[in-house]
Phi, psi and omega in degrees: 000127164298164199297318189310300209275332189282340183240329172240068177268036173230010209271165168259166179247134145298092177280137164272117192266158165334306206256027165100322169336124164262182173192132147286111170235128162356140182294328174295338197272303178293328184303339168290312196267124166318297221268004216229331165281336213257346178289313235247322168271357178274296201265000190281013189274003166252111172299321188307300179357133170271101202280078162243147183238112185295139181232061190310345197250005164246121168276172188275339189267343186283344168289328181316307188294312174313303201283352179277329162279354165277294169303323177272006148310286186290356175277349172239084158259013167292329189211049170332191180298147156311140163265123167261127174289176207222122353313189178279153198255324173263142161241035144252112200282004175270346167236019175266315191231176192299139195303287167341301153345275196326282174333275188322351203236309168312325184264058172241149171262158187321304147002268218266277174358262177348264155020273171292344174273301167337280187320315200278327175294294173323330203249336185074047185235120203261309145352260206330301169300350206263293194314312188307275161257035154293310181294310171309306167313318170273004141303343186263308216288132185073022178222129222284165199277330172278323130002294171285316168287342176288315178299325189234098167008047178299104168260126185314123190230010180273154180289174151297308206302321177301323225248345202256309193305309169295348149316301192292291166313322192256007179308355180276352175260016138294009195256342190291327215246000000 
């Protein structure tokens, strides 16, 4: 452990968002992203220093969410997020993971989804990402190809006549199931 984490484990940090946003966070906050840490323990060895670590590939209101799931990550890390297996064994994420999990991933629009997986793969937060595509996964799982494209805004752009011939070319992966 470095001297910077060993003498200051309440000190904060600044992440800089794309779009200018600052946010203060807890060392414990930064500590879920691999890559936020690793910036922050290569330069933390001077206290004077100003830790702000810039996130050019994150905008702000999608860091608000990282850090908002970051925080209630570290607040129960006595009892974290569930770990699910993989595949999803459910694609109701209310019985995979602790309901907040759920709530928080659920009430995200496809948008924001999209988004927060970016961030959380870009940040190196393997929770998040997990949760992330967990949520992506339980648009597929058990639901039919039109199904799927209404969950993730998919649009058809094949004729019928195209769309019954790749049916047709790919019957073998009805058979997979």
């Amino acid at each position: 452990m470095s001297e910077f984490t060993a003498n200051n484990p309440e000190k904060e940090i600044t992440l800089t968002s794309k779009d200018g946003e600052e946010f203060k966070v807890s060392l414990k906050v930064a500590k879920m992203s691999s890559l936020i840490w690793n910036m922050v323990s290569e330069d933390g060895e001077d206290d004077d220093e100003d830790n702000t670590v810039p996130l050019p590939n994150v905008e702000g209101a999608d860091l608000a969410r990282v850090i908002e799931y970051c925080k209630q990550y570290i607040q129960y890390i006595v009892d974290p997020m569930t770990e699910f297996q993989k595949p999803l064994q459910d694609a109701d994420l209310g019985v995979l993971v602790q309901p907040w999990y759920a709530d928080f991933i659920e009430g995200t629009t496809n948008d924001t989804l999209y988004k927060l997986t970016l961030a959380a793969n870009y940040l190196d937060i393997k929770p998040l990402l997990d949760l992330c595509c967990a949520r992506i996964a339980s648009f597929i799982k058990g639901k039919t190809p039109e199904e799927i494209r209404a969950n993730l805004g998919i649009v058809v752009d094949f004729t019928r006549e195209e769309e019954e011939q790749v049916r047709r070319e790919n019957s073998w992966a009805d058979e997979l199931h």
